[in-house]
C-alpha positions in Angstrom: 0.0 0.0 0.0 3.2 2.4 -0.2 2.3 3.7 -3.6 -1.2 4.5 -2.4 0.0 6.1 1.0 3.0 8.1 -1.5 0.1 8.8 -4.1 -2.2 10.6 -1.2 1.5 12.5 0.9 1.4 13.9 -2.7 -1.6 15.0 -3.8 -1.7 18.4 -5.0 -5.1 18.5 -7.4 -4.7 22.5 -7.8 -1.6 21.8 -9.9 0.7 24.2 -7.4 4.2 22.5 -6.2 5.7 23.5 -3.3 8.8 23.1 -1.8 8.0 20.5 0.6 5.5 18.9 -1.6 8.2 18.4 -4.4 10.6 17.1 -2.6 8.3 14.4 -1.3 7.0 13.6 -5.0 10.9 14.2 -6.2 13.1 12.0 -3.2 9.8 9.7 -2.7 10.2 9.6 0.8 7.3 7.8 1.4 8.5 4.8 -0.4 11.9 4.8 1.3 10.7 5.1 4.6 8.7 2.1 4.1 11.5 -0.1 3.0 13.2 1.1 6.0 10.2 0.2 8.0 10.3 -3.1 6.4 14.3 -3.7 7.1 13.1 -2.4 10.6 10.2 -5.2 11.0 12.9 -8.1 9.4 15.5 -6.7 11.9 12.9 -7.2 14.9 12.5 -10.6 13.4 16.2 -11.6 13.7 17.3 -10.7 10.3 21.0 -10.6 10.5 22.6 -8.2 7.5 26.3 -9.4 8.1 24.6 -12.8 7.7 22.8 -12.3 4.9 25.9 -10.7 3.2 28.2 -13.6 4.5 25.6 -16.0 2.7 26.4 -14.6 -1.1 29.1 -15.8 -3.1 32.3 -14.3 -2.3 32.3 -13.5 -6.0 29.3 -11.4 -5.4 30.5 -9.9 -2.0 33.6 -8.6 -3.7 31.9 -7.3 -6.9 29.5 -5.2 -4.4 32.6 -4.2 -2.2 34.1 -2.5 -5.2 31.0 -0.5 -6.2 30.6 0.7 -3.0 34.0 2.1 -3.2 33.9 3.5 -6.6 30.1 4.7 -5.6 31.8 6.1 -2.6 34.6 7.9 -4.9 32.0 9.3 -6.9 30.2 11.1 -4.2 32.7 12.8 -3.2 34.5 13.6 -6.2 32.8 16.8 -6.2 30.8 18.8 -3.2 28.5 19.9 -5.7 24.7 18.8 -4.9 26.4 16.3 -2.2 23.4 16.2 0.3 21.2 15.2 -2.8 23.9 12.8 -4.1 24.5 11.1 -0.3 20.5 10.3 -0.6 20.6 8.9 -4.2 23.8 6.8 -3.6 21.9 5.6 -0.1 18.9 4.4 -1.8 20.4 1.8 -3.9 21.7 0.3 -0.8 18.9 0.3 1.4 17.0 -1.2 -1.8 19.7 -4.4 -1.3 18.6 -4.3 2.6 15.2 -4.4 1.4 15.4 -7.1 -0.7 17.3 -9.0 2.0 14.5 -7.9 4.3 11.8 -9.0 2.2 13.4 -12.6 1.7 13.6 -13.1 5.8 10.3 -12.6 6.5 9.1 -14.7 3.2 11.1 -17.6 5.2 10.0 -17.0 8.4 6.7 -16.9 7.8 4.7 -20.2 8.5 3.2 -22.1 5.2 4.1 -18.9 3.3 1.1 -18.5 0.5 2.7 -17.0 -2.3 -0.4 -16.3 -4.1 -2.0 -14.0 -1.2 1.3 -12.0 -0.9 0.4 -11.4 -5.3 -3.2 -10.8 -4.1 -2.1 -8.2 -1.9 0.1 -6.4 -4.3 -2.4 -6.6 -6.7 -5.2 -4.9 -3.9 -2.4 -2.5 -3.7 -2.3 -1.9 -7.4 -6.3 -1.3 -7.8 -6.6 0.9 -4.6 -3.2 2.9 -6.0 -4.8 3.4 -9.6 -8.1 4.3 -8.4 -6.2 7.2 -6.2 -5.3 8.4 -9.5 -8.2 8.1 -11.3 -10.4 10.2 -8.5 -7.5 12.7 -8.4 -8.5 13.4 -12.5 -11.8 13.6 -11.4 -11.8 15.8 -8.5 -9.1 18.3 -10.4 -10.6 21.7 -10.2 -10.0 23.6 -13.9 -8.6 20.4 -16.2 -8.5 22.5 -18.3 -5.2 24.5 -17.2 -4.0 21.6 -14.9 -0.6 20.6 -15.6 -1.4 16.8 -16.3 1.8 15.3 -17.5 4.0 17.1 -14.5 1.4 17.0 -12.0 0.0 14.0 -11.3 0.6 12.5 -7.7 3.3 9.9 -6.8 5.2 10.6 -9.6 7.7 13.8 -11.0 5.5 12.7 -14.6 3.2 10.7 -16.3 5.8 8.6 -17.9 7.0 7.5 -14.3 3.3 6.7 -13.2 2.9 4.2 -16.1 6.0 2.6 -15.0 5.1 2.7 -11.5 1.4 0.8 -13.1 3.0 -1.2 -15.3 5.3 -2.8 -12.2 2.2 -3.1 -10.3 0.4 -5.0 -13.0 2.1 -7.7 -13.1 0.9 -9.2 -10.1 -2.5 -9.6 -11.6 -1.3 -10.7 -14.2 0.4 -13.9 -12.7 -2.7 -14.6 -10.4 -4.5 -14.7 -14.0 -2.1 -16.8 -15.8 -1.4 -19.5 -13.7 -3.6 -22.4 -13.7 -5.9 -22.8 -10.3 -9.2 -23.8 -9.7 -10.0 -20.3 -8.2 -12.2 -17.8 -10.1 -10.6 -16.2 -12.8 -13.0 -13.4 -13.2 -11.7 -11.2 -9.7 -8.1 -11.1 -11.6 -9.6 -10.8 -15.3 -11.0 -7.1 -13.8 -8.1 -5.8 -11.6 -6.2 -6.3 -15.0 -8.1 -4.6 -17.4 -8.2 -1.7 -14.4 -4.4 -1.2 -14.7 -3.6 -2.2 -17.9 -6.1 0.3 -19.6 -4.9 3.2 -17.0 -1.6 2.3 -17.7 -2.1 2.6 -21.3 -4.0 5.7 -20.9 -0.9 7.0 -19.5 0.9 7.6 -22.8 3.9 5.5 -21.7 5.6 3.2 -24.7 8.0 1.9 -22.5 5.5 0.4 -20.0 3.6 -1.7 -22.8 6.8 -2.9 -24.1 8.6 -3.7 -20.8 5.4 -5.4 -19.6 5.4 -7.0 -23.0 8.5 -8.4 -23.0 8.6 -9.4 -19.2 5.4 -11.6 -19.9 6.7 -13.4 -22.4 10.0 -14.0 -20.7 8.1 -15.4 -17.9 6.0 -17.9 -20.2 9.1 -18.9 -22.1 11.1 -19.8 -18.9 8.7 -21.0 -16.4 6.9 -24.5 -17.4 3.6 -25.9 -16.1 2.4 -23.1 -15.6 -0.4 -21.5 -17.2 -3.7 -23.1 -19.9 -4.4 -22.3 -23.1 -7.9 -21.0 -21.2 -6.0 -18.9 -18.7 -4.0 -17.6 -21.8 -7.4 -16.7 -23.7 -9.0 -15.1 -21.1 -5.6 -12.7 -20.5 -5.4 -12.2 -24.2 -9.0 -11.0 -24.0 -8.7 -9.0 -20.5 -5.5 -7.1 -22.4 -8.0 -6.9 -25.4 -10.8 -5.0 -23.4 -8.2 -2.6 -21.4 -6.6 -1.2 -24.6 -10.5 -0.5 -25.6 -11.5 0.7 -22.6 -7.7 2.8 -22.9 -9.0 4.1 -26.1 -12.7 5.3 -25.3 -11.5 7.3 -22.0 -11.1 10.7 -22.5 -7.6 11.9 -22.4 -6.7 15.7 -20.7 -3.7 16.4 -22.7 -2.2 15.1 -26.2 0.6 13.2 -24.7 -1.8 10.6 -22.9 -3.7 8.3 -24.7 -2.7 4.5 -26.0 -2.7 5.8 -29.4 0.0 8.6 -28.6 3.5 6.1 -30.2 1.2 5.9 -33.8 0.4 9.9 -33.3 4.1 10.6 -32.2 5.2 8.6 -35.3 3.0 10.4 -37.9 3.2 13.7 -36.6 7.5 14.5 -35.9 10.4 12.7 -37.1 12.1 12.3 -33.5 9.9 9.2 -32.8 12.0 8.7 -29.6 11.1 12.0 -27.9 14.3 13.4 -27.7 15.8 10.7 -25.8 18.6 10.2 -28.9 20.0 13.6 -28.4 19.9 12.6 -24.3 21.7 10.0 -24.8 24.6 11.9 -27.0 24.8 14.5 -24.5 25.1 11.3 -21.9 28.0 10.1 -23.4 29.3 13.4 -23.7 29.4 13.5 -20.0 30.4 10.2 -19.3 33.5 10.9 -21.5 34.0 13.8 -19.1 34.8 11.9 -16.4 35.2 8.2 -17.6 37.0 6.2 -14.8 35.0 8.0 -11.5 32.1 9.0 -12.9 30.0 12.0 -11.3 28.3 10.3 -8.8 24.6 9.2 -8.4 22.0 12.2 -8.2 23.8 14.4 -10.3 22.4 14.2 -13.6 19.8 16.5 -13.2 21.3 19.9 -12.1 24.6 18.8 -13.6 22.8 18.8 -17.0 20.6 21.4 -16.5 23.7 23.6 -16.4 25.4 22.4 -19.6 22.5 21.3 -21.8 19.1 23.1 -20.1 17.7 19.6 -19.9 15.2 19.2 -16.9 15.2 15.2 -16.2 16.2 13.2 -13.6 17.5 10.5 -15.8 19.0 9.9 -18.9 16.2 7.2 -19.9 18.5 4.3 -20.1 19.9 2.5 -16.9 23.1 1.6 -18.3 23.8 5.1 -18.9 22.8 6.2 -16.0 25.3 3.7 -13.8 28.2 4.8 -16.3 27.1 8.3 -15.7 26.6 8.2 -12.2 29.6 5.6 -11.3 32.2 5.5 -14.0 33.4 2.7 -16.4 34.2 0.3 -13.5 31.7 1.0 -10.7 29.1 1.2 -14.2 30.0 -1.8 -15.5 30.1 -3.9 -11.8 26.7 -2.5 -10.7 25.5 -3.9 -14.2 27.5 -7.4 -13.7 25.7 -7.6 -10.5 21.9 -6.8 -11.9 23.0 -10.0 -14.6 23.8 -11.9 -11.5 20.6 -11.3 -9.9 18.4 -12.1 -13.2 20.4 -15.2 -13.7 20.1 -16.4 -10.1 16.2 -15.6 -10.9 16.6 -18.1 -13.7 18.9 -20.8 -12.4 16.2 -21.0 -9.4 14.5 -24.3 -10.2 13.0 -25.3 -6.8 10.6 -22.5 -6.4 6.9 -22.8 -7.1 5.5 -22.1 -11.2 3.9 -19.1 -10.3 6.7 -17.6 -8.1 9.3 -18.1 -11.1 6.9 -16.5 -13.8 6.2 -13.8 -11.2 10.2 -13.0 -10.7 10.9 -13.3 -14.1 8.6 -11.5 -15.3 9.4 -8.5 -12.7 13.0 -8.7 -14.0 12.3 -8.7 -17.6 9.7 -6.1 -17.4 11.7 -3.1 -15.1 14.8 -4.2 -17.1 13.6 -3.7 -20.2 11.1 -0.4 -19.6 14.5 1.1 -17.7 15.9 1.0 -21.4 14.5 3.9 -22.9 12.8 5.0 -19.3 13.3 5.3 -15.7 12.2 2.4 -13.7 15.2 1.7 -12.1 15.9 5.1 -10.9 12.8 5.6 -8.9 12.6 4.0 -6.1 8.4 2.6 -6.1 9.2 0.1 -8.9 12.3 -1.1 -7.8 10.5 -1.2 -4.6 7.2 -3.3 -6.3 9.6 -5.5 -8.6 11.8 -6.9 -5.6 8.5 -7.5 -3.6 7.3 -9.3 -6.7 10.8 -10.9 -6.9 11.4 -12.2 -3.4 9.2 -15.1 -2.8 11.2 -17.3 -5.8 14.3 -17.3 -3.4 12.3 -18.9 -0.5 11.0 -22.7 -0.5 9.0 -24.3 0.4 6.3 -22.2 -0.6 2.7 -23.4 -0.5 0.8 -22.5 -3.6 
């Protein structure tokens, strides 16, 4: 329920920012306090970090020992924006705690149900997208809102799709895997945020989720029907019409906004070609130490006048942010985490699909958007991910 309790801590429907209000929507503090609160509750429950740690592969333990030292050397390479860039480089860790956290109390919890822990995430979705949806209705003049920059929970629109599209993949397993429960509760919390999601505007969300899907179907056996497949094929089929018929507030929202974007301007990837340049301009700047995480945005700002958070691709972003070395190693250990995901053979159908899926999906968005910047769908994606590392699990 994080991205419902973040969703209502920023909630501004007169379309007005202020300072304390952005830098709750920009740091998401809401969400990071929650992991904390979830470290705190595995802590309380005898969760031992130096165990944990002790308990990876010393090939691991030394890959993540180097980063932090290069992350380390990139903070304080420079004292510019260093309160900013302490915050940024101390989420990613306390995103590791997290999922160390979330993995402890999955096995310490008696006959575990790993398809209540998906129903709970996907309550979470619903309640978090109908937040959004009475926020457009209750918005005082749509007419001179700022939709695409004002929307709670998120700094855009973009980032709430990806936030949804995360989200939606926990329906989307309790649809797809074959059980002699009703399908018809799942069928509908699906449509709900798949067509909202669409509504959103957000190309990298319906690809990610795309790919992530079929990534999970392709590597997990015995798990879903041809009838479970129909009736998801059909539940995606009646969310992009539902997508299409609802009215959109601003011509960057809509599912039909990539065919409009590619008809109307040549730049059919929104700039992000000319980000990515200037990037790598940057990164050439300062190759071996990088500039250190949280940077980008002011740093960028200055030399280009570009206003994002982000450069819309993750591998960018860690050679930005870390260098060539502490780049490269934070990417070698996200490849170590998907293929531990894969190589994971004793965990139940429907917890593989779910992890894989999760792992294809944010990896893939995070390629042309920002997913694994933010920290609410990392956040959603190692919840979704956890449970496949725990067994027995009852299904």
């Amino acid at each position: 329920m994080a991205s419902a309790l973040h969703t209502i801590a920023t909630w501004d429907k007169d379309g007005r920012l202020l300072p304390q209000a952005f830098a709750i929507r920009h740091y998401s503090y809401v969400i990071v306090i929650a992991e904390i609160c979830i470290i705190w509750l595995a802590a309380r429950n005898h969760l031992s970090i130096k165990h944990a740690f002790n308990a990876l592969p010393v090939a691991v333990r030394v890959l993540l020992g180097i980063w932090f030292a290069l992350a380390c050397a990139a903070l304080f390479s420079s004292t510019s924006d260093l309160a900013n860039a302490t915050f940024v480089s101390a989420r990613y860790m306390i995103h590791g705690f997290f999922l160390f956290a979330l993995v402890h109390l999955v096995a310490a919890a008696k006959n575990f149900e790993i398809r209540l822990w998906l129903k709970l995430i996907a309550v979470g979705a619903v309640v978090y997208v109908l937040l959004l949806i009475v926020f457009c209705i209750l918005v005082p003049n749509p007419d001179n809102f700022p939709w695409v920059l004002r929307m709670p929970s998120a700094t855009n629109i973009r980032q709430i799709g990806n936030n949804v599209g995360i989200l939606m993949i926990a329906p989307a397993a309790l649809l797809l895997s074959k059980s002699k429960a009703p399908l018809l509760p799942y069928a509908l919390a699906l449509i709900l945020v798949l067509s909202f999601s669409a509504w959103t505007g957000s190309r990298a969300t319906l690809i990610g989720f795309a790919i992530g899907v079929t990534m999970g179907l392709l590597t997990t056996r015995n798990f879903t029907t041809i009838r479970n497949i129909w009736v998801g094929g059909l539940s995606a089929g009646l969310a992009a019409l539902l997508s299409s018929l609802a009215p959109v507030p601003h011509p960057s929202f809509g599912l039909f906004r990539l065919l409009k974007t590619s008809s109307d301007q040549l730049d059919t990837s929104s700039g992000r070609v000319d980000l990515w340049a200037q990037t790598w301009n940057q990164i050439l700047q300062s190759p071996w130490i990088g500039h250190g995480s949280g940077r980008f945005a002011r740093e960028m700002n200055n030399l280009y006048d570009v206003d994002l958070n982000h450069p819309h691709n993750f591998i960018l972003q860690y050679l930005y942010d870390w260098g060539v070395f502490g780049g490269a190693i934070g990417l070698i250990l996200l490849a170590i985490l998907g293929l531990k995901i894969l190589q994971t053979k004793d965990a139940s159908p429907i917890a593989r699909f779910t992890a894989v899926t999760a792992y294809g999906a944010i990896c893939s968005m995070a390629l042309i958007d920002s997913p694994l910047f933010h920290p609410l769908p990392i956040a959603v994606a190692l919840a979704l991910i956890a449970p496949v590392f725990v067994k027995p699990q009852v299904i």
